[in-house]
NUFIMAR-798969 format. One record per residue (C-alpha): residue number from 1; x, y, z. Coordinates in nm, 3 decimals, decimal comma. Example, Ala and Ser with C-alpha at 12.3 -4.5 7.8 and 13.67 -1.06 7.14 Angstrom:
1_1,230_-0,450_0,780
2_1,367_-0,106_0,714
***
This chain:
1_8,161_10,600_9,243
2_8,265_10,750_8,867
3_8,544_10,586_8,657
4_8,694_10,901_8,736
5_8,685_10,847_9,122
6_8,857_10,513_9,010
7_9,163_10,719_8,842
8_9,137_10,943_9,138
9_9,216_10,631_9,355
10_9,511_10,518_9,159
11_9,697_10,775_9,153
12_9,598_10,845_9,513
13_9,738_10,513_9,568
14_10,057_10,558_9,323
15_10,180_10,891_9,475
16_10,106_10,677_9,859
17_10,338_10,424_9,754
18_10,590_10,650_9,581
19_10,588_10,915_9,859
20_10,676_10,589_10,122
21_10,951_10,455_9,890
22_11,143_10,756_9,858
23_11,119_10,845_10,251
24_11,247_10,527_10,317
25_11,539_10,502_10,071
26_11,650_10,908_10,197
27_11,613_10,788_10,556
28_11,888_10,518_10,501
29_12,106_10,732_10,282
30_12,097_11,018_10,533
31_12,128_10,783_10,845
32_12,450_10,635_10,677
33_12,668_10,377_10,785
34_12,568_10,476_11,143
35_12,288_10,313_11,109
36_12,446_9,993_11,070
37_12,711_10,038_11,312
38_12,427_10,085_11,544
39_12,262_9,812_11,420
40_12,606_9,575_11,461
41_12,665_9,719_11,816
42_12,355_9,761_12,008
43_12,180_9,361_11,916
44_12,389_9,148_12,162
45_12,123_9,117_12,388
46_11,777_9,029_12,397
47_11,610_9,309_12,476
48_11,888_9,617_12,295
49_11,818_9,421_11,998
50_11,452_9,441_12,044
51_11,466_9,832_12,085
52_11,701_9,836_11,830
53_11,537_9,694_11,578
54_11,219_9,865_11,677
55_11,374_10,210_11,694
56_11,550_10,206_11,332
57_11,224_10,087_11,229
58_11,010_10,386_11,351
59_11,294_10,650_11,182
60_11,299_10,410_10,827
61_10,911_10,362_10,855
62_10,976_10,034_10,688
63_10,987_9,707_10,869
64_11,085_9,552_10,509
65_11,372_9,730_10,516
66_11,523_9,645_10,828
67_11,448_9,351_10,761
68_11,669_9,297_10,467
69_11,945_9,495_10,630
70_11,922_9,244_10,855
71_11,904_8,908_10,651
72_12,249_9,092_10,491
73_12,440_9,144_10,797
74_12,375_8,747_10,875
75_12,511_8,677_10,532
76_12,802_8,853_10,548
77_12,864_8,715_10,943
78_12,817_9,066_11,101
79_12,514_8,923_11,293
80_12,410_8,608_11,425
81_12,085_8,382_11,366
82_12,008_8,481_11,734
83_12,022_8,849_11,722
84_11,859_8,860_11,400
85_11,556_8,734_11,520
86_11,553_9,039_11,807
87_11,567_9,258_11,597
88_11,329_9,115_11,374
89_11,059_9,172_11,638
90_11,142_9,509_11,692
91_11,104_9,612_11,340
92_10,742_9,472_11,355
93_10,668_9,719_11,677
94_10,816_10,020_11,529
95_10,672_10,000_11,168
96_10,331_10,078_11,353
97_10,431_10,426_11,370
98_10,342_10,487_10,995
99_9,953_10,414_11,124
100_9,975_10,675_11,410
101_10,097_10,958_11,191
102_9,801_10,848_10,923
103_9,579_10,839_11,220
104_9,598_11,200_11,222
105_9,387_11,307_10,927
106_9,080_11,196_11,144
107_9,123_11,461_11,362
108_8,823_11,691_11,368
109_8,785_12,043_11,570
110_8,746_12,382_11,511
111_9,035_12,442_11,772
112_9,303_12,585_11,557
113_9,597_12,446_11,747
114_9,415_12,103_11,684
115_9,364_12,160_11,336
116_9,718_12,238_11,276
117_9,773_11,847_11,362
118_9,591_11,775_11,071
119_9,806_11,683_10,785
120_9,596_11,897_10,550
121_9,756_12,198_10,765
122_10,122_12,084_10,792
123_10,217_11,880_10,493
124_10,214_12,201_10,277
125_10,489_12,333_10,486
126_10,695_12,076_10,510
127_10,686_11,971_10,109
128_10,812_12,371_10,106
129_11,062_12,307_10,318
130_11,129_11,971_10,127
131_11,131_12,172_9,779
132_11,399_12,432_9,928
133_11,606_12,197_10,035
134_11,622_11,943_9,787
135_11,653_12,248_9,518
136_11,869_12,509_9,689
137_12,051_12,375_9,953
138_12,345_12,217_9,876
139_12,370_11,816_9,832
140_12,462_11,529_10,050
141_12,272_11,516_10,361
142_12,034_11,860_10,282
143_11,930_11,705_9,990
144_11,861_11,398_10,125
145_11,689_11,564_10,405
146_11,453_11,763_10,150
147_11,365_11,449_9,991
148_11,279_11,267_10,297
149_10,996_11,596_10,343
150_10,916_11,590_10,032
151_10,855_11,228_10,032
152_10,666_11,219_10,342
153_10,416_11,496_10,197
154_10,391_11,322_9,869
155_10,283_11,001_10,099
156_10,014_11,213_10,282
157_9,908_11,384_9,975
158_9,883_11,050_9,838
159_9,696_10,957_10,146
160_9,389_11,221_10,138
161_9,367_11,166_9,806
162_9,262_10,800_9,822
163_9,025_10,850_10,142
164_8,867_11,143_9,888
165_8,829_10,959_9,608
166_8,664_10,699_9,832
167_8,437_10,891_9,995
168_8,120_10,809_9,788
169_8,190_10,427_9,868
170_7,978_10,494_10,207
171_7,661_10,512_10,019
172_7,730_10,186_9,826
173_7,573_9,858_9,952
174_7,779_9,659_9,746
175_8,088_9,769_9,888
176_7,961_9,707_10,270
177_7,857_9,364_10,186
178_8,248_9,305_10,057
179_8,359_9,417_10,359
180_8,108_9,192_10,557
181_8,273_8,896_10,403
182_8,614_9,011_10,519
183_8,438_8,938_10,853
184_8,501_8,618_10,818
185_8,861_8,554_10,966
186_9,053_8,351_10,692
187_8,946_8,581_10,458
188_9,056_8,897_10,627
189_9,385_8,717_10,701
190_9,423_8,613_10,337
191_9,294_8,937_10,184
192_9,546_9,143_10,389
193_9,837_8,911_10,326
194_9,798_8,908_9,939
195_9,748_9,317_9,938
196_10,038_9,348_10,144
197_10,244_9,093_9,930
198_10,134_9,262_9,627
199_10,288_9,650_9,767
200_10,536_9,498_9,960
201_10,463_9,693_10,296
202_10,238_9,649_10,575
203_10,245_9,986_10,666
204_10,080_10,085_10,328
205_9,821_9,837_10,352
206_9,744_9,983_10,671
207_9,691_10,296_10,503
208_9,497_10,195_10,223
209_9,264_10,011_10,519
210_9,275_10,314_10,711
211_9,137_10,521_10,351
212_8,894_10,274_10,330
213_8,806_10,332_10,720
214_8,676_10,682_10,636
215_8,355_10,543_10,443
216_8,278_10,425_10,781
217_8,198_10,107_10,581
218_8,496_9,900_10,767
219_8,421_9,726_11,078
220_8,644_9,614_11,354
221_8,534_9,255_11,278
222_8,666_9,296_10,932
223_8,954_9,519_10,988
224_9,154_9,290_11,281
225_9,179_9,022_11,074
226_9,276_9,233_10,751
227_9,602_9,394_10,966
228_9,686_9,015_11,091
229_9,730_8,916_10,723
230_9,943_9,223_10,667
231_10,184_9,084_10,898
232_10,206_8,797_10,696
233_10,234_8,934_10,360
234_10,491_9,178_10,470
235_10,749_8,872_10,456
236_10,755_8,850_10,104
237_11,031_9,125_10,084
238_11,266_8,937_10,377
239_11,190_8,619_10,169
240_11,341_8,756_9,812
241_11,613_8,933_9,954
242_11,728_8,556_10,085
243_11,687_8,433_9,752
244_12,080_8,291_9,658
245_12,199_8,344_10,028
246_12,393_8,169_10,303
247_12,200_7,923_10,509
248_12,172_8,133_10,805
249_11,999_8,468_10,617
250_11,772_8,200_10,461
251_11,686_8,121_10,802
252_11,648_8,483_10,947
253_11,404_8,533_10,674
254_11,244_8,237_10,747
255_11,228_8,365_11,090
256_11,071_8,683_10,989
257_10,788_8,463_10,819
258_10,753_8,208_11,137
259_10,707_8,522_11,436
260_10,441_8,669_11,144
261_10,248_8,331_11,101
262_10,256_8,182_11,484
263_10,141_8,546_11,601
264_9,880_8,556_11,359
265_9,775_8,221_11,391
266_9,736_8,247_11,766
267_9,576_8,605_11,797
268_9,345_8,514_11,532
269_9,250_8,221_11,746
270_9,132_8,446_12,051
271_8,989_8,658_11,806
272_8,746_8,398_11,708
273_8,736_8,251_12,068
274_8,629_8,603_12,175
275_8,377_8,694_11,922
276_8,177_8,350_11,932
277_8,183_8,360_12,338
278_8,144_8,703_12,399
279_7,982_8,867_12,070
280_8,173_9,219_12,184
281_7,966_9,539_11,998
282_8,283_9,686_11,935
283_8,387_9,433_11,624
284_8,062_9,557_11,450
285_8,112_9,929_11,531
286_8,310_10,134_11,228
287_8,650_10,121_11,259
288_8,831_10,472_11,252
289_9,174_10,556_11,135
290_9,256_10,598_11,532
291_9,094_10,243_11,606
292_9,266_10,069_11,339
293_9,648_10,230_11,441
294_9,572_10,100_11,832
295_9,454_9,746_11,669
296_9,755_9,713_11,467
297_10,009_9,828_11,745
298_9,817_9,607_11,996
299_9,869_9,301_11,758
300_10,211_9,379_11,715
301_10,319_9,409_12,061
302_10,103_9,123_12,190
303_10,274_8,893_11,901
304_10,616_9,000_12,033
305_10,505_8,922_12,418
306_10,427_8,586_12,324
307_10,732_8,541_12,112
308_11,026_8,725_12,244
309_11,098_8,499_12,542
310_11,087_8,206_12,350
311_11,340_8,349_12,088
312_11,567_8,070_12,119
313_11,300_7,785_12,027
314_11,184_8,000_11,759
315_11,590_7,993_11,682
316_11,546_7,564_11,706
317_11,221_7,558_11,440
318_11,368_7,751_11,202
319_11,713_7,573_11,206
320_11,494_7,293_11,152
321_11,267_7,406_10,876
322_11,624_7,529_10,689
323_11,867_7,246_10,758
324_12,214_7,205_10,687
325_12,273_7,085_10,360
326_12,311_6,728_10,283
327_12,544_6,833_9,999
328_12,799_7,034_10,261
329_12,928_6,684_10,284
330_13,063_6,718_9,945
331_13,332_6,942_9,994
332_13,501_6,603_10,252
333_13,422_6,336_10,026
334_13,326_6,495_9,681
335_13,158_6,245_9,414
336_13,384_6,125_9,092
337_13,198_6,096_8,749
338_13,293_5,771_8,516
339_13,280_6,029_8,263
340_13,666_6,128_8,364
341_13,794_5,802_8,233
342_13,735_5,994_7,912
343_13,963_6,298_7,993
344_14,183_6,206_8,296
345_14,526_6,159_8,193
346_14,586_5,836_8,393
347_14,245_5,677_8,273
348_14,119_5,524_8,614
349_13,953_5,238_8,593
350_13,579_5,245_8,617
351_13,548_4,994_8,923
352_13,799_5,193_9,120
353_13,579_5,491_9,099
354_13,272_5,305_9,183
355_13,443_5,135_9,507
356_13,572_5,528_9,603
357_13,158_5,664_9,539
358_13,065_5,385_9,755
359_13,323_5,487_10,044
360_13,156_5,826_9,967
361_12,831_5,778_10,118
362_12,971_5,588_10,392
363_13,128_5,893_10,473
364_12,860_6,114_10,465
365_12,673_5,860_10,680
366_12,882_5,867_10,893
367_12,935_6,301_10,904
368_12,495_6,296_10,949
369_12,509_6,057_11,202
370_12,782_6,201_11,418
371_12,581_6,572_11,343
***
């Protein structure tokens, strides 16, 4: 591999990430405030905010995104703690679509209805399309419309690229014996939660793993744990947004990070339980871009099994994890500084104020206590 395969890969990699950001961002424009009225209306109960969550997901291809929407509407009161963390789950299920559609540039035949699935046949069109509408059509929603094509080519333009640039990789000892340590479980978990907190979506780090799949250099062994971590790193995103928010969107992003961890923590446990009892072929076979879009979709939906019925204690830990303030007692009995008996106009005396601090944290004994 040349230093010009390595420029090859970056920009590969650049045009990937750019191509998924400017979907994403024409998706939510063009879906409009109907996407959060839907998102308002259809999250009252457990399941519709499931669905929800997972269905705005698969059209936005960006769990990150529905994420934040999310931790918004429970800062502004439109949503509760409770149907947050529905729809929370959802958007993990539905961002798995990105992997699917990736999945298809493995598709080999000389069939030419199958080869038209390849993206190699189809994205061409569509960034035409994209071009014509984006350029000549109008504005508002046909624009928008064009650049959600021409974004989605640019992303599997950006795609082939990297898994060409690659290619020579396969014929590279070196690189199979960094993907051997990656069989070891913490560090697959930790390697695909840093790449994914570095890009800020798992459904990119999925498709860089998936361009890396194509050396045929990635094993199952190394590639489960890799798209745990993603899960993980994916938070990041939820976790800024809250940054300077109310309590309760502090804890739906904290939410968002719990259902990531606990899932991958216990899935990663079987994994290991699995492979050291029953030392399955499969994890040492090459993982394919297929393989690796049914791993990550059965991790996802297996996490939210285990989960989504316990919602409510999830609810509990993370209530617990982001407490009430100790300082909301303030605002009933608010602390006085000696430093007024420089300024206040009646000049208080400096033992009254102490006696009233005192009857201050008796008071906001007394408010934890009775909490």
């Amino acid at each position: 591999m040349t230093i010009f395969d390595v420029l090859t890969l970056v920009g590969g990699l650049c045009l990937f990430l750019f191509g998924m950001n400017i979907m994403g961002q024409a998706l939510e424009r063009r879906a409009g405030p109907g996407l959060r009225n839907m998102l308002e209306r259809m999250t009252t109960g457990k399941l519709s905010g499931f669905l929800t969550g997972c269905g705005i997901t698969a059209v936005i291809q960006s769990s990150s995104a529905t994420t934040v929407m999310v931790v918004g509407f429970v800062n502004s009161g439109l949503m509760t703690l409770k149907q947050a963390i529905n729809v929370i789950m959802g958007s993990n299920v539905g961002t798995t679509i990105t992997a699917w559609i990736l999945s298809l540039s493995g598709v080999s035949s000389d069939n030419i209805w199958v080869q038209l699935l390849k993206p190699s046949s189809f994205v061409p069109v569509i960034a035409l399309l994209g071009i014509i509408m984006f350029m000549f059509v109008g504005k508002g929603k046909h624009k928008d419309t064009g650049m959600i094509l021409l974004g989605f080519a640019t992303l599997m333009f950006g795609m082939e690229t990297m898994s060409s640039s690659v290619s020579g990789l396969a014929d590279i000892p070196a690189f199979r014996q960094l993907f051997l340590l990656f069989e070891n479980p913490l560090l697959g978990v930790l390697a695909g939660a840093v790449l994914t907190a570095i890009i800020q979506s798992s459904s990119a780090s999925v498709g860089i793993l998936q361009a890396l799949a194509m050396t045929g250099q990635v094993s199952y062994g190394a590639a489960i744990p890799i798209l745990m971590g993603d899960s993980i790193g994916t938070c990041v995103t939820a976790l800024l947004s809250s940054v300077g928010a109310k309590k309760e969107a502090k804890r739906a992003a904290m939410a968002h990070l719990c259902f990531n961890v606990i899932g991958a923590a216990v899935w990663i446990t079987v994994f290991c339980v699995v492979r050291a009892l029953l030392h399955p072929v499969l994890l040492s076979a090459p993982a394919s871009l297929l393989g690796i879009a049914v791993a990550n979709t059965m991790f996802k939906v297996l996490s939210t099994a285990l989960l989504l019925p316990m919602s409510s204690l999830l609810e509990k830990l993370v209530t617990r994890l982001v407490p009430d303030k100790e300082t909301d007692t303030d605002a009933v009995a608010p602390e006085l500084d000696e430093r007024l008996l420089a300024t206040h106009p009646w000049h208080s005396p400096a033992a009254e104020i102490r006696r009233w601090n005192l009857r201050r944290k008796q008071i906001r004994r007394w408010i934890t206590a009775s909490a």
